[in-house]
N, C-alpha and C positions, 0 to 999 in steps of 0.2 A: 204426575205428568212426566212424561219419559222425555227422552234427550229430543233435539231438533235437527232432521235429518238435511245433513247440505251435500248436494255433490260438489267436488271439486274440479273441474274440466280447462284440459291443460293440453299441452304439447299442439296438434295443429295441424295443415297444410301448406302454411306460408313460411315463407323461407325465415321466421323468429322461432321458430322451432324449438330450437334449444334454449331462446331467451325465456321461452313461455313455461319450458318447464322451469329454469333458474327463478322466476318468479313466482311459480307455482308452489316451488318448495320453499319458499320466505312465507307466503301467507299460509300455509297447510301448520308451519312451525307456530302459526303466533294467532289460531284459532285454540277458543276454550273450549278443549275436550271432554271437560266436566259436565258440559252446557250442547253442546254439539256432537252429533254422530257423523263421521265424515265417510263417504264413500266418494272412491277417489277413480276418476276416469280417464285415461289419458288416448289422445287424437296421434295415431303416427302420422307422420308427412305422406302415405299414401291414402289416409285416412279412413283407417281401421281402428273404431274405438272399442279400448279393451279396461275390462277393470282389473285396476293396481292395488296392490297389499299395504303398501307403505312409505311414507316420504322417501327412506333410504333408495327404493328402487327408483325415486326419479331421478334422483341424485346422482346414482351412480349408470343412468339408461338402462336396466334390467326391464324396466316395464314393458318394454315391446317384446319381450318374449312371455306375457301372459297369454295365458289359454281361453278365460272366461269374455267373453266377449259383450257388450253391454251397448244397447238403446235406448235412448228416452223416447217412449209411446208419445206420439202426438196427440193424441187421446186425452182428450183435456177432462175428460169423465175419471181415468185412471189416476192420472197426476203419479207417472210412477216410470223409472228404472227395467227395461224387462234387461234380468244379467242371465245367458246364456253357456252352457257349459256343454260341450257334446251334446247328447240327446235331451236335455234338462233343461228346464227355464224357468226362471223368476220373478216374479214381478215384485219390487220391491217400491215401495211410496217413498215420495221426496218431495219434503219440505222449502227447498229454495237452492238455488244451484247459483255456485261461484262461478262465471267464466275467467280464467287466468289465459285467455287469448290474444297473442298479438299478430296485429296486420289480417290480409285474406282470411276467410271462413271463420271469423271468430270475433273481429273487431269492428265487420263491416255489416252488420246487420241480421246476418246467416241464420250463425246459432240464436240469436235474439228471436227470429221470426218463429221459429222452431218451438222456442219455451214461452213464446205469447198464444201459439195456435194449442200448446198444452195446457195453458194456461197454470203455468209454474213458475210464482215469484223468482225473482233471480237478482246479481248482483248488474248494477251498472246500467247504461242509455240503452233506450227501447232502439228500435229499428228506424224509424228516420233520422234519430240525433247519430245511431250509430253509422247508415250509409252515406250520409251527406258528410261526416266527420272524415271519414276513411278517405272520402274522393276530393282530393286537393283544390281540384277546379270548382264541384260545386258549395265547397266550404268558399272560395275567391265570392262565389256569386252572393251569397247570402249576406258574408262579411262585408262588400260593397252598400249593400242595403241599408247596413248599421253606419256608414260616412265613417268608417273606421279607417287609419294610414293601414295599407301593407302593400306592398310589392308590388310593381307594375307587372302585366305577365300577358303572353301570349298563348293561348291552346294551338293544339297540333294534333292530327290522329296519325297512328300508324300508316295508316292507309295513302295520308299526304305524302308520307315519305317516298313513296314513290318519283314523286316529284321533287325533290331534295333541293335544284336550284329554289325554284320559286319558294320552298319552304324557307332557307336563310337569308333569300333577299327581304320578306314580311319580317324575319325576325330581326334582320340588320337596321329596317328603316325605322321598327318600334326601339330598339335600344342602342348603345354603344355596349362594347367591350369591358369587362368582363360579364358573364349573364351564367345564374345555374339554371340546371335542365331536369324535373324532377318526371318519373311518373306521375300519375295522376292519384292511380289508386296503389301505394306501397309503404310500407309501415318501415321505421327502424333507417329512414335514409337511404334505404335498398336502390340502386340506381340512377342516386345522386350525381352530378358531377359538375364543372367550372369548366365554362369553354373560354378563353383570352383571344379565340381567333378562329376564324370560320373554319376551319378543318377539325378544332376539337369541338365546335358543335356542331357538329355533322356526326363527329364521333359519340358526342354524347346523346343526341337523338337518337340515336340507332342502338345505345345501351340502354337510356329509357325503357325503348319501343320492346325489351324484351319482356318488363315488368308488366307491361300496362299497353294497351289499344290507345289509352289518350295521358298526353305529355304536356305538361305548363313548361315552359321558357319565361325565366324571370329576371328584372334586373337586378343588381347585384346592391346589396344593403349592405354599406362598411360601419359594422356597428357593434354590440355586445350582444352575445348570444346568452338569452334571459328566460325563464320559465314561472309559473305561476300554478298553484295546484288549487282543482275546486271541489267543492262535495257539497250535495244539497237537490234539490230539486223536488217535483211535484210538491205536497203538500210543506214542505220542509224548507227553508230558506238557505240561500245559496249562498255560500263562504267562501271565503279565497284564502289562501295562506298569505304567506312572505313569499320574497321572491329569490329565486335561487340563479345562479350564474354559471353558465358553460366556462371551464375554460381547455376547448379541445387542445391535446395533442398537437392534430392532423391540421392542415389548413382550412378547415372547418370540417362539421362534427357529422361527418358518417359513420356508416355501422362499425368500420373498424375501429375506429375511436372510438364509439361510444362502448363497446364492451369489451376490447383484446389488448387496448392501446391503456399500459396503466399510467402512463403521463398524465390522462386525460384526469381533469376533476370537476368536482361540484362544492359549488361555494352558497351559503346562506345567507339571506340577507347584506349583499353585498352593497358599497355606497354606491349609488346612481345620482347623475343628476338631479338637481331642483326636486318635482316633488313625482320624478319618472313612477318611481314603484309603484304610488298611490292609483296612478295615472293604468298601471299595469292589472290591478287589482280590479279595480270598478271594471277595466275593458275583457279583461278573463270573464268575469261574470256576465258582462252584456252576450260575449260571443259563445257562450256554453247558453244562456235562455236561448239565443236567436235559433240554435239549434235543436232544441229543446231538450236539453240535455237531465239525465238524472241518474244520480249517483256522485258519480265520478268524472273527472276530466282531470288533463294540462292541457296549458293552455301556453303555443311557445311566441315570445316574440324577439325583436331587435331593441337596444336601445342605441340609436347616436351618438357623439360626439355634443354634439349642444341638448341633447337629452329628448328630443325626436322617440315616439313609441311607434313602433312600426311591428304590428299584427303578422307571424309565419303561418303558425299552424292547431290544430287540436286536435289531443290524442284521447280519444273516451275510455280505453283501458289501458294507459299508461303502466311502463312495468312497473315491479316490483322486487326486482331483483334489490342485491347488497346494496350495488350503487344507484339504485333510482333515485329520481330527483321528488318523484310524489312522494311514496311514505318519507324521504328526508326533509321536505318542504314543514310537514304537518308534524314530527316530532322538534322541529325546531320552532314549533307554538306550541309547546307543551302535549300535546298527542302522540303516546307510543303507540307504535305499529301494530300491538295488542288490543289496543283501545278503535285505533283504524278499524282493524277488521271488523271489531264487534260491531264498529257505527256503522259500516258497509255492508254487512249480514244485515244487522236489523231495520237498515232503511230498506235493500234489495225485499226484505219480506212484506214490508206495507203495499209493495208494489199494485196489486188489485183489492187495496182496501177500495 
């Protein structure tokens, strides 16, 4: 029996670009090549996907000056790779494909839709767990449904903005002072920000509004910034790790914090409240089934002062970089990142049992 063909699909359109390769190139290092034949594919930010030689060239960005150029056939008869070189083409068969995708075109449904219409096992949530995960507001509506705490919040569309008075007077009479202002659909914190007063959110609606057509306004949770990692789903039963602890930098954990900012850390198993973790654990896995989630997730939330669990967010292909808090969550329950992958590879393959 020969090796098991996985592509590796990385880099992207959305502005984690470079996160997705920094992630890309951790799990590429800690797949068994004895066991796996990897063809590795990388997505530029104008979304030209080209096949790459080797980890080193993600590493150091060389990949975007490959020449061979590569599509996976929708053609779910084929179940194949066509790689391209000038006048010449190849159709090469694929066994199961790793998405290393963060945020837009990769995290929100996209590519998922794509390797379901080829029908080509792959790593990670199908397409509803992954568009509803991506879009902030309809992950709020869902979460509602489960009587789960998290964030009181207001929608807004770009489009409202027009009207800016009437948009802050709705957001003034739903909250007091201070409120964050997220995109709806943006991975990585990307257009985050903390208004203390009506002109910074005016300002920060209008930086939202560049990510994303629709913007939540939330009130502001004074609490610990907490995360939770799951794996499991469809026929496989769903696990949570331990829980691991932000302690941003920045006056809370946007993009610059979370990857440039080396202040920034991550703690394991941190003391919490009474019996929070626990509390953390069981509602991670409620909120990845309500989604239907399978493979992979985190799962982020708050915890309070008096130990209050208040539900943020969920990310279905959570990085992987050095410092990610997923593979660190699940080596700190005895699971190496070596071991990760293979359980990630071999679930992503049962996929159309």
């Amino acid at each position: 029996m020969g090796k098991i063909r996985v592509v590796v699909l990385f880099g992207g359109q959305s502005s984690e670009h470079v996160v997705s390769c920094m992630s890309a190139a951790n799990v590429i290092d800690r797949i068994d090549q004895e066991k796996y034949e990897l063809l590795l594919i990388g997505i530029t930010e104008e979304g030209r996907w080209i096949r790459t030689e080797c980890v080193e060239d993600i590493r150091s960005g060389s990949w975007r000056d490959g020449t061979v150029s590569a599509v996976i056939s929708p053609d779910a008869t084929e179940k194949c790779v066509i790689l391209m070189d000038g006048e010449s083409a190849e159709r090469v068969p694929v066994d199961v494909v790793f998405p290393v995708l963060h945020g837009l075109y990769g995290e929100d449904g996209t590519v998922q839709g794509l390797l379901e219409l080829a029908k080509i096992p792959y790593v990670g949530c199908g397409v509803l767990a992954s568009a509803v995960s991506m879009d902030k507001l309809f992950t709020k509506i869902i979460v509602d449904n489960l009587g789960v705490r998290q964030a009181e919040y207001e929608p807004v569309t770009r489009e409202q903005l027009a009207h800016m008075e009437a948009v802050t007077e709705r957001i003034e009479g739903h909250f007091s002072y201070p409120v964050f202002i997220k995109p709806s659909n943006a991975g990585s914190s990307r257009g985050v920000s903390k208004a203390e007063n009506r002109e910074e959110l005016k300002a920060g609606l209008l930086e939202a509004a560049r990510h994303d057509r629709k913007i939540l306004v939330e009130e502001a949770i004074m609490g610990r910034e907490v995360e939770c990692a799951v794996f499991g789903g469809g026929a496989e039963e769903v696990v949570a790790s331990g829980v691991g602890e932000i302690l941003a930098a920045a006056e809370f954990y946007d993009f610059e914090a979370k990857y440039y900012n080396e202040e920034s850390r991550t703690v394991t198993d941190p003391e919490l409240p009474g019996d929070a973790a626990e509390r953390i654990r069981q509602t991670a896995v409620s909120v990845f089934r309500a989604v239907d989630g399978y493979g992979l997730a985190r799962v982020d939330f708050f915890v309070t002062e008096d130990g209050e669990v208040v539900f943020n967010e969920i990310n279905t292909l959570p990085g992987f970089t050095a410092i990610s808090m997923y593979p660190m969550l699940w080596e700190a329950r005895g699971v190496s990142k070596e071991e990760l992958v293979e359980k990630l590879i071999a679930h992503g393959l049962k996929r159309f049992d």
